[in-house]
C-alpha positions in Angstrom: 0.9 -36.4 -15.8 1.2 -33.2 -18.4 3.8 -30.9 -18.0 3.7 -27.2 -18.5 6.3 -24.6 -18.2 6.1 -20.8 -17.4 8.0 -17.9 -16.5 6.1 -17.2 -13.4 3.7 -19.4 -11.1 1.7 -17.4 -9.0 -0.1 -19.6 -5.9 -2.9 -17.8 -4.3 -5.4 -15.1 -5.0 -6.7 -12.2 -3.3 -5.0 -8.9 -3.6 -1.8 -9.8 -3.6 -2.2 -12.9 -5.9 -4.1 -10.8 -8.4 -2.4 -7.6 -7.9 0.9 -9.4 -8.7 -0.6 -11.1 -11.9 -1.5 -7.5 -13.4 2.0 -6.3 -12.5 3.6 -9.8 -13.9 1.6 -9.8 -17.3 2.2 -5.8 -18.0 5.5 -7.3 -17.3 5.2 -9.8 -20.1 6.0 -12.7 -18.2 2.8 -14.9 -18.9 2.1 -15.9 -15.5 0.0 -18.8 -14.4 -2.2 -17.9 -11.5 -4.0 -21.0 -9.3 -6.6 -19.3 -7.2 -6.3 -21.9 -4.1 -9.2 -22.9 -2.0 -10.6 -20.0 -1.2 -10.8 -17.6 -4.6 -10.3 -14.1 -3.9 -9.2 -14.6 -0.7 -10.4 -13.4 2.6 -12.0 -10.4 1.5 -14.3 -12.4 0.2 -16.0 -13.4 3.2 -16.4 -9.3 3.9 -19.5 -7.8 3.2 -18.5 -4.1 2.7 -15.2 -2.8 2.3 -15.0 0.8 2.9 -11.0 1.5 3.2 -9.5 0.3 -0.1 -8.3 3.4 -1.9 -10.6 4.0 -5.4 -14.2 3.1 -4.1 -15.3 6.2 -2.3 -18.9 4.7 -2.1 -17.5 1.4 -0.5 -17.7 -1.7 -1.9 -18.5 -5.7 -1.7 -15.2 -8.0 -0.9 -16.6 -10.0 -3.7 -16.8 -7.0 -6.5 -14.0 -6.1 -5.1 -12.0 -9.3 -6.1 -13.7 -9.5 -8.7 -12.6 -6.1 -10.2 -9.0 -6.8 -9.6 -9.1 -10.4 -11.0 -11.0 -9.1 -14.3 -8.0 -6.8 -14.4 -5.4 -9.4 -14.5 -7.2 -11.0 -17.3 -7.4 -8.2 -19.3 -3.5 -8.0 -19.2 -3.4 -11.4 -20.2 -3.0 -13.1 -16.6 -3.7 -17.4 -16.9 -6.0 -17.6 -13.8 -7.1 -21.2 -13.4 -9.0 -23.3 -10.2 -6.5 -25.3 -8.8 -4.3 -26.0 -5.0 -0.8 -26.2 -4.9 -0.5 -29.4 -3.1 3.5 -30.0 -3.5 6.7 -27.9 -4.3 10.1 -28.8 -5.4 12.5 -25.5 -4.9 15.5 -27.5 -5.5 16.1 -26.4 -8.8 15.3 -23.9 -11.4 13.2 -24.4 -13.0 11.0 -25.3 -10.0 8.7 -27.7 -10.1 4.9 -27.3 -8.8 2.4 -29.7 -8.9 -1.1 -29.0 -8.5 -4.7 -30.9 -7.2 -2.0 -34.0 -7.0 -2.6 -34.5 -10.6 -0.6 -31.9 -13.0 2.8 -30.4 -12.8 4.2 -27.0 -13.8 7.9 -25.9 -14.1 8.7 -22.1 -13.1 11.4 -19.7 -13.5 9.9 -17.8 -10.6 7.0 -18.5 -8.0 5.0 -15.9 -6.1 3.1 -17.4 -2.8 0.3 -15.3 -1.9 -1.8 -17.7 -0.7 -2.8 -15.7 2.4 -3.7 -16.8 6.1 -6.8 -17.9 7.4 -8.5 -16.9 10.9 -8.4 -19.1 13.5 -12.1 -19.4 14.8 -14.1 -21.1 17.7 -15.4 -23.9 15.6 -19.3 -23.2 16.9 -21.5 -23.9 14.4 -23.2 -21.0 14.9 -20.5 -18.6 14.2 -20.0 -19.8 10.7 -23.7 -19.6 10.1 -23.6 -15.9 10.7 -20.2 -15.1 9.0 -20.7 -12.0 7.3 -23.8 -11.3 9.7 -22.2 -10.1 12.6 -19.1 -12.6 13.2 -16.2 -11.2 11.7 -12.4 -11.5 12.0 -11.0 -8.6 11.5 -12.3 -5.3 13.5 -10.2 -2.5 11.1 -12.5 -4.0 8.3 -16.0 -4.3 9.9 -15.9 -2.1 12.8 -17.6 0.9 11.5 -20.8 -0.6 10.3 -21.1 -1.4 14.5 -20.4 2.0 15.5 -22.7 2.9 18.5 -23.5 -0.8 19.0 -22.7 -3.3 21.5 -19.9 -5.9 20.6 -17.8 -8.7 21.7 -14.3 -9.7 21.2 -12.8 -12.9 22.0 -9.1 -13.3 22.8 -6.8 -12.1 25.5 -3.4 -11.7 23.5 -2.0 -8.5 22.0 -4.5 -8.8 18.8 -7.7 -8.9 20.9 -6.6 -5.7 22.9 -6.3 -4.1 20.0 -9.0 -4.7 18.2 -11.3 -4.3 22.1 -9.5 -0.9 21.7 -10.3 -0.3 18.1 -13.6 -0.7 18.6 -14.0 0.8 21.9 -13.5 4.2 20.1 -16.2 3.5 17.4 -18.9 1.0 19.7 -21.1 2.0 22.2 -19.7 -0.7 24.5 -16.7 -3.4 23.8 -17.3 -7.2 25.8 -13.9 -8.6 26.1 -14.0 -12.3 26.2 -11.0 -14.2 28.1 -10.9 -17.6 28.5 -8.2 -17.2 31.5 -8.2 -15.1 34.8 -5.5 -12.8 33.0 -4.4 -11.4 29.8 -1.8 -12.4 27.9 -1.3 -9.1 26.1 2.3 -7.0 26.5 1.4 -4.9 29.9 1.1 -1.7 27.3 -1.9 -3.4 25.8 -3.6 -4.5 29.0 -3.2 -0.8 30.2 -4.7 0.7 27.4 -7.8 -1.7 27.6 -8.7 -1.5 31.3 -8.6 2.8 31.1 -11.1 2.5 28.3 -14.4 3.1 30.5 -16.5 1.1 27.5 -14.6 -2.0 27.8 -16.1 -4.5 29.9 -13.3 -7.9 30.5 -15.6 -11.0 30.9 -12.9 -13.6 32.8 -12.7 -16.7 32.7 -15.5 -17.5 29.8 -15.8 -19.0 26.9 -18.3 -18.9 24.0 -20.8 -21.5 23.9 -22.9 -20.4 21.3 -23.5 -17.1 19.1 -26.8 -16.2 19.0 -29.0 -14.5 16.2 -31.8 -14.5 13.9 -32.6 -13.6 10.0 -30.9 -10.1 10.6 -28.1 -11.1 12.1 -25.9 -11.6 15.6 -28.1 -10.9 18.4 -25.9 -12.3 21.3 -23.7 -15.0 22.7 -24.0 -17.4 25.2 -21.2 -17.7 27.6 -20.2 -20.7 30.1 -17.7 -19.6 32.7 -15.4 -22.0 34.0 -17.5 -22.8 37.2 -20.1 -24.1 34.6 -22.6 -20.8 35.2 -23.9 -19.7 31.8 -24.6 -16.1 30.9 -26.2 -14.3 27.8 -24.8 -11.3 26.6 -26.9 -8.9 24.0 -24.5 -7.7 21.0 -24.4 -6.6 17.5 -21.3 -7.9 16.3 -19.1 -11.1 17.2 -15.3 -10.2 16.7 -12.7 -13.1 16.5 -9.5 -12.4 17.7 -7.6 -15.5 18.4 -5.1 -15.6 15.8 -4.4 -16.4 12.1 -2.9 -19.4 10.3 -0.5 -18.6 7.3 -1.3 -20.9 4.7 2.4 -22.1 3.9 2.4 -25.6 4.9 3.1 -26.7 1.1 6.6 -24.5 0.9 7.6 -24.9 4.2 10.4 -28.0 3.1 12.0 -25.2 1.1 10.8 -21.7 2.3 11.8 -20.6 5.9 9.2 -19.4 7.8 9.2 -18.1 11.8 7.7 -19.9 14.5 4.4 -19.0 13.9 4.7 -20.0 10.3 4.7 -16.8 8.4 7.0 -16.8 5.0 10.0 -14.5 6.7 10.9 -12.0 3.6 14.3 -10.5 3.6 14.6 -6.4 3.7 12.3 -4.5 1.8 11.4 -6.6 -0.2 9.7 -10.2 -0.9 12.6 -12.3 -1.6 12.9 -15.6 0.7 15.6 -17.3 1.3 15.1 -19.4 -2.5 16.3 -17.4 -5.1 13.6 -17.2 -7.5 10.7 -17.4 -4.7 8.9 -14.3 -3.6 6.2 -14.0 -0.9 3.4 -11.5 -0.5 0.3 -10.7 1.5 -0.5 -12.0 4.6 1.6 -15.3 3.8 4.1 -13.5 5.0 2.5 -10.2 7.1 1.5 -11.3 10.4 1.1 -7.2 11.6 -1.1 -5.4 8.8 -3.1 -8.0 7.2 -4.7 -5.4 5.1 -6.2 -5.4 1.6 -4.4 -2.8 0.1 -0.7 -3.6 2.0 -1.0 -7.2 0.4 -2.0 -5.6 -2.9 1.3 -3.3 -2.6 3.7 -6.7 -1.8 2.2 -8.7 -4.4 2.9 -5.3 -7.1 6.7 -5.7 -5.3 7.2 -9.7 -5.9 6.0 -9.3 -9.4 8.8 -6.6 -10.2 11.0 -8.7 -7.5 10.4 -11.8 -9.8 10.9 -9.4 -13.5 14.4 -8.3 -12.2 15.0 -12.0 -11.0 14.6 -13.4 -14.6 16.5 -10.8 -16.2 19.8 -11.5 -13.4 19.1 -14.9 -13.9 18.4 -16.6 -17.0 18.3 -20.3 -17.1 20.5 -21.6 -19.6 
């Protein structure tokens, strides 16, 4: 099993994995950056991104990533392919060990390895991914403004993205599995005033329909066993998001829900020496450019760490 060592480990990319290797290597801390299972994150899986501040035209989640990453190496950032599978935080220098197979020792870490949307498991949603099914509303509603679309959920997140979209979409299908909504009673009141949201009770998704151009539908069974077709442009998950923190959690304290809980303002956990950023630890933003601010904060977080804290 080799052995490296390195001032700072960063696990995960995406903005705040890549952002925090540009900050870290200006910083001249040679980091080591594995780019997890999914590299570049979830932006990836967007087709246009039209919010992220320097790309007035828009642009791809890929080029996106892609621009930010080729940054990081230009500053000198080690970006390899390669899971964090174990941790040891006992002791500085920690000790990571990646695929099963190689182990590194850091002075600091930096998790940024994200969350992952919770979807209905249909195979037809993840063949139109990117075509219509999306997980995130503030990212793709616009390119379904004046179209008919469907949300599924009935917690706080699916009201609010039924109301996002309500103000951009021609007509908003809410999709609740149960006769009532689990949303705070703020959220419920703001979606049944909206005249363009229409709540489907008591329904779940049996299929998303489509052809070469995309969603066209969904097919809904409602719990009497009735099934019902609806016509729609866009297919809008809402059912929650899973922080990808299962490998730290021995060490790192996370809330219920599993989100890396950060302490003030900044990314500091509760292991000195181990920072958080992105949506590892942000279960209310979730945006690009909020996890490319955190990860710029844990690499200067990590940069003032070493200098307090040199290992002997």
């Amino acid at each position: 099993m080799n052995t490296e060592t390195t001032k700072c480990l960063i696990a995960g990319s995406g903005p705040a994995g890549y952002t925090a290797a540009i900050y870290a290597s200006r910083a001249g801390l040679k980091p080591i950056l594995y780019e997890g299972i999914l590299p570049g994150g979830q932006l990836t899986t967007t087709t246009e991104v039209e919010n992220f501040p320097g790309y007035p035209n828009g642009v791809t989640g890929t080029e996106l990533m892609e621009d930010i990453r080729n940054q990081a190496l230009r500053f000198g950032a080690d970006i390899r392919v390669g899971t964090i599978t174990e941790v040891d935080f006992s002791n500085r220098p920690f000790r990571i060990t990646i695929d099963d197979e190689n182990t590194i020792e850091a002075e600091t870490v930096i998790i940024a390895t994200g969350a992952s949307a919770k979807y209905l498991g249909l195979p037809s949603e993840d063949k139109f991914k990117g075509q219509g099914v999306s997980a995130c509303a503030t990212c793709d509603g616009f390119f379904y403004r004046g179209k008919d679309v469907a949300v599924v959920g009935g917690g706080d997140t699916a009201c609010e993205e039924a109301s996002y979209l309500a103000g951009l979409c021609n007509k908003v299908y809410l999709i609740v599995r149960r006769d009532v909504l689990r949303a705070s009673k703020a959220m419920q009141n703001r979606v049944q005033r909206m005249a363009n949201i229409e709540i489907i009770w008591k329904h779940q998704t049996k299929e998303v329909l489509g052809d070469e151009n995309g969603v066209t539908g969904a097919l809904l069974v409602g719990k009497d066993g009735v099934e019902k077709t609806i016509t729609i442009d866009g297919f809008f998950l809402a059912i929650g998001h899973q922080p990808n923190s299962d490998p730290f959690k021995k060490y790192v304290e996370t809330d219920e829900a599993g989100y890396i809980i950060t302490h003030g303002k900044s990314t500091r956990t509760n292991v000195p020496g181990v920072f958080a950023a992105g949506d590892v630890q942000d279960s209310h933003y979730r945006q690009g450019i909020t996890s490319a601010a955190t990860g710029c904060m844990a690499a200067l977080d990590a940069e003032s760490f070493i200098v307090d804290n040199p290992i002997q």
